[in-house]
C-alpha positions in Angstrom: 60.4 -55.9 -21.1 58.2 -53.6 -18.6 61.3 -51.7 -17.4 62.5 -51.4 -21.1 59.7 -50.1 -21.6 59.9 -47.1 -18.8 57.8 -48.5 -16.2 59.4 -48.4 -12.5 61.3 -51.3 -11.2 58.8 -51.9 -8.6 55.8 -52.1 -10.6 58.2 -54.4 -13.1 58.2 -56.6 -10.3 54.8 -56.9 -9.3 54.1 -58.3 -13.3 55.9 -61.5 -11.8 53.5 -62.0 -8.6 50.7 -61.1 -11.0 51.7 -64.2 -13.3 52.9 -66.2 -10.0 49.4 -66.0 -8.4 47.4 -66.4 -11.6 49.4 -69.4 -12.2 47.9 -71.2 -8.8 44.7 -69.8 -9.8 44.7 -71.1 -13.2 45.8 -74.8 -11.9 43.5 -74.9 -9.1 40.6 -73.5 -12.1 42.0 -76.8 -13.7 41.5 -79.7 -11.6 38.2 -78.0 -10.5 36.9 -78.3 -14.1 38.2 -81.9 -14.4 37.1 -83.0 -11.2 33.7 -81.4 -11.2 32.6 -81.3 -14.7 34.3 -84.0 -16.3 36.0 -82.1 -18.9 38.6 -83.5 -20.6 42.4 -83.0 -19.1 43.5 -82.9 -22.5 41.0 -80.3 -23.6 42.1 -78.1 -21.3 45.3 -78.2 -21.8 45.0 -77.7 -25.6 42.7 -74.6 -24.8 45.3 -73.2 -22.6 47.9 -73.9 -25.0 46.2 -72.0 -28.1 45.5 -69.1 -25.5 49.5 -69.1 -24.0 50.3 -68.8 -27.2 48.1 -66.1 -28.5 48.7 -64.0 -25.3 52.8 -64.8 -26.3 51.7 -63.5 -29.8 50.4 -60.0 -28.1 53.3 -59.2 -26.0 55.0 -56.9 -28.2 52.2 -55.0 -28.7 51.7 -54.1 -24.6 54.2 -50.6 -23.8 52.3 -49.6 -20.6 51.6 -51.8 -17.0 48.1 -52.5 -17.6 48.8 -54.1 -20.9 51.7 -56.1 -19.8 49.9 -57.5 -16.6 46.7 -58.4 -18.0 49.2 -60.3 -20.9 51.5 -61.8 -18.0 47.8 -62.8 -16.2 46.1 -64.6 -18.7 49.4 -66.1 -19.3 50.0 -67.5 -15.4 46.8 -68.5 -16.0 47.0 -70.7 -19.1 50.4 -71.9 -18.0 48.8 -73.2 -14.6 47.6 -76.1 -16.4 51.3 -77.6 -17.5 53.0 -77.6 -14.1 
């Protein structure tokens, strides 16, 4: 998608670690909130469902990098919690 859409192959590429490391973030963010504040497991992982999906919704709408790797964050992030 990010080189169809004219950006470089490099930065292309980077999306991926972007959505890699927000993925450990996101699951580490996870068992910190259950462990610490008790929420519920389930809770979270209908949050982060609702918000994987919405950020799915607003993928064809991002045509430049920043677009596309804020998307591909949030989404590492929400998808953290289903590993």
């Amino acid at each position: 998608m990010a080189v169809a859409n004219g950006i470089p192959r490099d930065q292309s590429a980077s999306i991926i670690s972007i959505c890699g490391v927000s993925n450990t973030v996101g699951r580490i963010l996870a068992g910190f909130l259950t462990d610490t504040f008790h929420v519920s497991s389930t809770m979270i992982y209908v949050v982060a469902l609702a918000m994987a999906a919405a950020t799915n919704f607003l993928f064809p709408w991002c045509y430049n990098y920043t677009t596309i790797a804020l998307c591909s964050g949030v989404f590492g992030l929400c998808m953290g919690k289903f590993a």
